[in-house]
C-alpha positions as semicolon CSV with decimal commas, in nm:
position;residue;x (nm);y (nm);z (nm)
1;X;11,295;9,304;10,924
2;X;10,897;9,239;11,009
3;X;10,613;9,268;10,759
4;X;10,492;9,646;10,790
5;X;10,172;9,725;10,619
6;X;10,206;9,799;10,291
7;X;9,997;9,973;10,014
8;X;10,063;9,804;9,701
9;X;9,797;9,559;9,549
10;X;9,967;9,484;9,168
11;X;10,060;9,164;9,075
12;X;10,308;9,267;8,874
13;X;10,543;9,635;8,861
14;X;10,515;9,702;8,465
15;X;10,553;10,083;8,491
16;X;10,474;10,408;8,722
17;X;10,208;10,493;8,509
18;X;9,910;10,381;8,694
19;X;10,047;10,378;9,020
20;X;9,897;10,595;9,299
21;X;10,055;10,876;9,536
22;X;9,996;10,657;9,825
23;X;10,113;10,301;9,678
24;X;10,459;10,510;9,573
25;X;10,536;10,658;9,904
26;X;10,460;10,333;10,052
27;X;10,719;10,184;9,832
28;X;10,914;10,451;9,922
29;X;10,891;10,412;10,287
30;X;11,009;10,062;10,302
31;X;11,301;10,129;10,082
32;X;11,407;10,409;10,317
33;X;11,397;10,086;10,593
34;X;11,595;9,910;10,406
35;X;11,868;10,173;10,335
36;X;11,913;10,178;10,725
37;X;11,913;9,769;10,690
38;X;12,164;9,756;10,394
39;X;12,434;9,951;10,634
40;X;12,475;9,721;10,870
41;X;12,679;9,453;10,887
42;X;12,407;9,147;10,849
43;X;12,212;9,250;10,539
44;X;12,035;8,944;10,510
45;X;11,635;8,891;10,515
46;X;11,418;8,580;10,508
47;X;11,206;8,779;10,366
48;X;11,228;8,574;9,978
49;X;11,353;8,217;10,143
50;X;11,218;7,943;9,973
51;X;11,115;8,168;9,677
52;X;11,303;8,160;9,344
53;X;11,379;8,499;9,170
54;X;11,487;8,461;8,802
55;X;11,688;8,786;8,639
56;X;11,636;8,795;8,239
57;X;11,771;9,057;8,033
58;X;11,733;9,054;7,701
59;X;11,988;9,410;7,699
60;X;12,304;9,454;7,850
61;X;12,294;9,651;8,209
62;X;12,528;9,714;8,520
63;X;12,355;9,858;8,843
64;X;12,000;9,737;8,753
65;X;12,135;9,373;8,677
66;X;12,345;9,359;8,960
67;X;12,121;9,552;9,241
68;X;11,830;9,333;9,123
69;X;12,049;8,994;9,213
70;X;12,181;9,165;9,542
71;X;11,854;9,246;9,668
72;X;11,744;8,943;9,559
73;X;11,959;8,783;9,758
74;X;11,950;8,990;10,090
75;X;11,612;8,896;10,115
76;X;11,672;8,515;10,062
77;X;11,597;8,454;9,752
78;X;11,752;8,225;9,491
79;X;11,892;8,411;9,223
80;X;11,910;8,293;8,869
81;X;12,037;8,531;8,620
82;X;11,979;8,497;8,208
83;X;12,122;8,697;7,943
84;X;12,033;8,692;7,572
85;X;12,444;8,577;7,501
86;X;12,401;8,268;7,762
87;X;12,015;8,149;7,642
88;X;11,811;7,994;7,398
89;X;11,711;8,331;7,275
90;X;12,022;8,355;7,107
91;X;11,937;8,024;6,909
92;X;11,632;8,226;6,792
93;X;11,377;8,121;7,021
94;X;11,061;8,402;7,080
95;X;10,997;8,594;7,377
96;X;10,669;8,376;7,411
97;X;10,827;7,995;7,369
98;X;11,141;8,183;7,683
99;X;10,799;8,285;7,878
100;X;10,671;7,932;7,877
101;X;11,002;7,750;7,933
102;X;11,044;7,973;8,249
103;X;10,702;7,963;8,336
104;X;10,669;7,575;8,386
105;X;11,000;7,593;8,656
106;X;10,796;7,792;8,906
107;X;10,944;8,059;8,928
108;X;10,825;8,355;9,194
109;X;10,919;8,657;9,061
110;X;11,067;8,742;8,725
111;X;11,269;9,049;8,675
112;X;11,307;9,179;8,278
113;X;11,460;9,404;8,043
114;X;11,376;9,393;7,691
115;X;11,472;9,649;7,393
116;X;11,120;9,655;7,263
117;X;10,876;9,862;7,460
118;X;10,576;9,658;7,610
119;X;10,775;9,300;7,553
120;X;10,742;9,327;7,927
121;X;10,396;9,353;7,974
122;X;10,285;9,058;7,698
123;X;10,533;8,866;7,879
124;X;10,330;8,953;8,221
125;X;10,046;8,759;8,082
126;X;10,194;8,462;7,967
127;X;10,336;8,358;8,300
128;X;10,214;8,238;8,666
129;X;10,467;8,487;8,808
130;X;10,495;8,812;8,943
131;X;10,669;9,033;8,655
132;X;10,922;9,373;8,738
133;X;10,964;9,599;8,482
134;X;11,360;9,656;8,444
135;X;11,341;9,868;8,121
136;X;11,150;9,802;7,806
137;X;11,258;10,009;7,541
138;X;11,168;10,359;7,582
139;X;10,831;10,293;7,747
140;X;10,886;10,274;8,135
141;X;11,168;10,201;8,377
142;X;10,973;10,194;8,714
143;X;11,221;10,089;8,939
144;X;11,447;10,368;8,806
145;X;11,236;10,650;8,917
146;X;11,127;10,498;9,228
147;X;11,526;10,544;9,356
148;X;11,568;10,838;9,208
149;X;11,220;10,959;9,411
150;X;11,403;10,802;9,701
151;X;11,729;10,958;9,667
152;X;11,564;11,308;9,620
153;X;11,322;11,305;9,901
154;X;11,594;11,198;10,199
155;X;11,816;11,424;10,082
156;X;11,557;11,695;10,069
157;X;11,270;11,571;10,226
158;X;10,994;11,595;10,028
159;X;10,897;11,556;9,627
160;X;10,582;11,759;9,668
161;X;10,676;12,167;9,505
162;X;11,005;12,081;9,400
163;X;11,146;12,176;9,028
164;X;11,285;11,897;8,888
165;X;11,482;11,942;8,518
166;X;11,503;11,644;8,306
167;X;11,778;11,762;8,074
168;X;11,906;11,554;7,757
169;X;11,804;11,276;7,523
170;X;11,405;11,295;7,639
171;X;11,292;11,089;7,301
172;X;11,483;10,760;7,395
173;X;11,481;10,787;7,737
174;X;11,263;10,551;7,958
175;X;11,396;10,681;8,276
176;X;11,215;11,026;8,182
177;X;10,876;10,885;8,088
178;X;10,902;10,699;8,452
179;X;11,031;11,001;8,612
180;X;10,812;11,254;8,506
181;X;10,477;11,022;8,629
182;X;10,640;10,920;8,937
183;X;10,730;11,351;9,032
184;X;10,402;11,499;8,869
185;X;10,200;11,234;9,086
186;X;10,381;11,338;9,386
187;X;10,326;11,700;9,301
188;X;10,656;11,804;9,193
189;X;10,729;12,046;8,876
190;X;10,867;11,907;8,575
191;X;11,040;12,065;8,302
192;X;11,227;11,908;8,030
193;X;11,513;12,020;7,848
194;X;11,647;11,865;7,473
195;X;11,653;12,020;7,164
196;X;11,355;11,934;6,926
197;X;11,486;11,636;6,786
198;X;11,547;11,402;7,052
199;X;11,176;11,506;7,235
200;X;10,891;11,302;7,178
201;X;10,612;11,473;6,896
202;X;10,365;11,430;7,181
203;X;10,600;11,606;7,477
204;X;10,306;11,883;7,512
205;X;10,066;11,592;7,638
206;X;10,323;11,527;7,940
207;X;10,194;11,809;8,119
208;X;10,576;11,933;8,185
209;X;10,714;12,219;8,075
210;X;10,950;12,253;7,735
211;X;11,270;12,415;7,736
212;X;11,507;12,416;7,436
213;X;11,803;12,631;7,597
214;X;11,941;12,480;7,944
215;X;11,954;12,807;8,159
216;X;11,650;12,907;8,085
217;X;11,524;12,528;8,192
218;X;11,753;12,523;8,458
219;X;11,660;12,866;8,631
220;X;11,558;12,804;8,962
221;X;11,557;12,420;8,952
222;X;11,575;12,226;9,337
223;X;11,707;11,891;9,126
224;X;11,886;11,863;8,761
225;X;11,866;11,563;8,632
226;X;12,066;11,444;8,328
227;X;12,030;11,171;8,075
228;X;12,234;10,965;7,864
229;X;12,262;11,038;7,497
230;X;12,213;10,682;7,377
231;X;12,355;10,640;7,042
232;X;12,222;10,323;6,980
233;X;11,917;10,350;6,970
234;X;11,960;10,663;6,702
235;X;11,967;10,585;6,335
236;X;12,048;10,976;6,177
237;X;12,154;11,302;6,307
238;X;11,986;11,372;6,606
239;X;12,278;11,595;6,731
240;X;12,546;11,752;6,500
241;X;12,851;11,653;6,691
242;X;12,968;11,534;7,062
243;X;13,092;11,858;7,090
244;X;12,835;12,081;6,984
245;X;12,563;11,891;7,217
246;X;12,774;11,919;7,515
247;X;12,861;12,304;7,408
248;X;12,479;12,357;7,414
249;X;12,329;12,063;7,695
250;X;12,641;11,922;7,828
251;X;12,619;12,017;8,225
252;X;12,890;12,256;8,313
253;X;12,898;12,484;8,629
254;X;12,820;12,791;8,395
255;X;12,493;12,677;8,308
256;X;12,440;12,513;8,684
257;X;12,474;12,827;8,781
258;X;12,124;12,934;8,749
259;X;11,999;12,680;8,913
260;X;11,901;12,693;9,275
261;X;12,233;12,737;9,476
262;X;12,159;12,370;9,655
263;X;12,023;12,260;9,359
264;X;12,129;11,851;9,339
265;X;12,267;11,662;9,014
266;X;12,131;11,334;8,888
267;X;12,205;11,073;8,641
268;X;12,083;10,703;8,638
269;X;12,385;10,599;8,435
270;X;12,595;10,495;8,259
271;X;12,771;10,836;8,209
272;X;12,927;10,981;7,916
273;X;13,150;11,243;8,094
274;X;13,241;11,551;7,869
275;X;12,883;11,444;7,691
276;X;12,593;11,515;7,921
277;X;12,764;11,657;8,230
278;X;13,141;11,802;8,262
279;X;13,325;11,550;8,513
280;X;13,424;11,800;8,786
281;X;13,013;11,835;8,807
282;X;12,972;11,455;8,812
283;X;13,216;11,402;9,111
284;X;13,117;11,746;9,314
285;X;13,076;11,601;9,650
286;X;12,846;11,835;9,745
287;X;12,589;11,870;9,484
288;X;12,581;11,534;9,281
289;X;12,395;11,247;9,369
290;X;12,501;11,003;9,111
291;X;12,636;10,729;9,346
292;X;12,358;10,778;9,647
293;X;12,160;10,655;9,342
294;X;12,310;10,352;9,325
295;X;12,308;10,246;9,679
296;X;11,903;10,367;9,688
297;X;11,853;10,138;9,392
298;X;11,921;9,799;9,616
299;X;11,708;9,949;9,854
300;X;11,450;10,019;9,643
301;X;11,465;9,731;9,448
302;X;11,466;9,540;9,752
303;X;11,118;9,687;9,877
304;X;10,944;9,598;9,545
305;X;11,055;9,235;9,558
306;X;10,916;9,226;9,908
307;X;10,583;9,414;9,827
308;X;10,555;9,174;9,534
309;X;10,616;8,914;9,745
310;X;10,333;8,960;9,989
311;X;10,061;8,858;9,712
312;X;10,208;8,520;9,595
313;X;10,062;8,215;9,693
314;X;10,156;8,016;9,987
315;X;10,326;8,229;10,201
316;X;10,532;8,127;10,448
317;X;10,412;8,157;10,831
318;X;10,389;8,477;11,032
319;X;10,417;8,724;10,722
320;X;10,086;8,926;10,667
321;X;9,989;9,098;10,309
């Protein structure tokens, strides 16, 4: 596929925040190209050859981990993934000494996920590299809410005036912080729904709405989007029991009801079925678009490697920035 013009400028992708309309629909727009690319038989690019992509995660992970080295490799890259079990980290080695040890074998781009929020970012300026943002803590996880922007807007074809409710464990959750910049900066409404102790103290500076009770959140939504209740990053009672959350902000069809009747179902994953969402809900063919997710997240991931790619240094013949 040939360079098309592009508006993205950054360096690096450490976060939505920051980002403009325009740069995320042009993101956008490319991933959508290669969605079309991605279902055909030849998937490969030369998009990355001769560049060297290195994968580090510092937390366990599934679909990011393993879109990131796909996409990464239908564009041509070379693909070297790290994981805190299989590196020097483990031997107690800082973020700062892994930074420099990667930094002097050239790499291109460097993707990372870190459990501390902003570990990212002072990584960023410690190498020669372009730096992507695969989760740090519960600050930002861009690439996240650029697919799920993706996967909402072909399937209803725009973000602008839609109702979007983030529903569930708001506090920990850096898929909502990315989410709710990436839809209020396309002009979409945003409501979340949690009870009060797994939102943020500082929720009423999101500019979103606050709902404590799901159909009252839920009425009239065009998207429902539900998060993981992640139990390890909680240390206390944040819910009284697995059943009682799910009794009160587990998604059934009872409290879907209120929702738009096309209203769509979301989750980024990894699902706890019977937790957040009732399964039948989860595998609805018609209304949930949990694995159309997945498949925009190579796409997406492969359109931020290639906008990245247009500002590093020596590139190779015949590809504009």
């Amino acid at each position: 596929m040939s360079a098309a013009p592009i508006v993205f400028s950054h360096r690096h992708l450490l976060g939505i925040e920051g980002l403009s309309g325009g740069e995320i629909a042009s993101i956008l727009d490319l991933a959508d190209r290669y969605v079309r690319q991605n279902r055909q038989i030849d998937k490969k690019q030369n998009t990355l050859r001769g560049r060297t992509l290195v994968l580090l995660f510092f937390e366990n992970s599934t679909r990011t981990r393993a879109s990131f080295e796909l996409a990464g490799k239908r564009l041509g890259a070379d693909c070297v993934v790290m994981t805190t079990e299989g590196s020097s980290i483990k031997k107690g080695e800082t973020l700062i000494d892994t930074a420099m040890t990667l930094n002097a074998m050239h790499p291109d781009v460097l993707v990372v996920r870190h459990q501390d929020s902003g570990a990212v970012n002072l990584l960023s300026q410690k190498v020669n590299c372009s730096v992507i943002n695969a989760g740090d803590g519960s600050h930002e996880h861009p690439t996240q809410a650029l697919l799920d922007a993706l996967t909402i807007r072909r399937r209803k074809g725009r973000l602008e005036g839609l109702t979007v409710a983030i529903c569930g464990d708001i506090l920990h959750s850096r898929v909502a912080r990315s989410n709710i910049h990436l839809l209020r900066t396309m002009g979409a409404k945003v409501r979340v729904v949690a009870p009060v102790t797994l939102l943020p103290g500082h929720i009423d500076k999101w500019g979103v709405e606050v709902h404590h009770d799901m159909k009252r959140g839920l009425a009239d939504a065009d998207i429902v989007m539900m998060l993981r209740l992640q139990l390890e990053r909680m240390n206390g009672a944040f819910v009284p029991s697995l059943r009682e959350y799910f009794h009160f902000y587990g998604l059934d069809y009872a409290k879907l009801g209120v929702a738009k009747p096309d209203a769509l179902i979301m989750h980024p994953g990894p699902m706890n079925r019977g937790v957040e969402i009732d399964p039948e809900v989860a595998d609805d063919i018609d209304r949930s678009l949990i694995r159309e997710q997945v498949e925009m997240g190579v796409a997406v991931r492969m359109a931020c490697l290639d906008a990245l790619a247009r500002h590093l240094p020596n590139l190779p013949a015949g590809m504009a920035k």
